[in-house]
C-alpha positions as CSV (number, residue, x, y, z in Angstrom):
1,X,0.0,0.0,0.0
2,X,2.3,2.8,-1.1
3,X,5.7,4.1,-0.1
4,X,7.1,3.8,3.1
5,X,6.7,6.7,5.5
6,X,6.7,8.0,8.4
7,X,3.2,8.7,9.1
8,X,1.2,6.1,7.6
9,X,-2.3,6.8,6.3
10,X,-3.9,3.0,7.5
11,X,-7.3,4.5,8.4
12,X,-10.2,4.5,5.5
13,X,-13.0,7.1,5.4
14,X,-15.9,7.7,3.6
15,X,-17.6,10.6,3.6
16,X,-20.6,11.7,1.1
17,X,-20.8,15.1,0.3
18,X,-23.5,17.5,-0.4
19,X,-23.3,19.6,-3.7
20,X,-22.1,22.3,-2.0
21,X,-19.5,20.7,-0.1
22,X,-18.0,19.0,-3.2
23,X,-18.1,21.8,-5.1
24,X,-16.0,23.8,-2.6
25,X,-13.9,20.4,-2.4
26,X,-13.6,20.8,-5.8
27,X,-12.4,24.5,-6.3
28,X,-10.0,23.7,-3.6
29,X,-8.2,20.9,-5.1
30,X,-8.1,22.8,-8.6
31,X,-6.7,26.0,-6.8
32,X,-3.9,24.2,-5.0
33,X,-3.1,21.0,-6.7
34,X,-3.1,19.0,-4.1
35,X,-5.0,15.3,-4.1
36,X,-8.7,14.7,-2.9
37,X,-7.1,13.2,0.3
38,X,-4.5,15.8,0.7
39,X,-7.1,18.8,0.9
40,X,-9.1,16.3,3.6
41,X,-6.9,15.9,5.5
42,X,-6.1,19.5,5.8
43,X,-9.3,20.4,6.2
44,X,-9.0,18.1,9.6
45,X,-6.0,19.7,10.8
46,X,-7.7,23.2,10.7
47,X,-10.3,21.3,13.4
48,X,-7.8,21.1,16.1
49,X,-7.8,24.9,16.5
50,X,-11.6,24.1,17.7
51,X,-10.4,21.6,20.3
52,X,-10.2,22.3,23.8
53,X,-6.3,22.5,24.6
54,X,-6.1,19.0,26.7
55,X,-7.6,16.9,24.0
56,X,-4.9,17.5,21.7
């Protein structure tokens, strides 16, 4: 399953998406150039900033 790294990606997820939702998806990926998963994934990280401090 892909090269070797440092931070494997080992967890599958499968989201459905609203029009909307893709469509911003979508623009995203197109503006940057980065993959579908990439752009997830980064989408995640911005969550942690809505974490309270001791849970992450």
């Amino acid at each position: 399953m892909g090269c070797p790294t440092s931070d494997p990606k080992s967890k599958p997820v499968l989201v459905r998406l609203g029009a909307d939702d893709a469509n911003t998806l979508s623009s995203y990926i197109k503006l940057t150039g980065v993959t579908r998963a990439e752009a997830i994934r980064r989408g995640i990280r911005k969550l942690t900033d809505d974490l309270p401090t001791a849970t992450h």
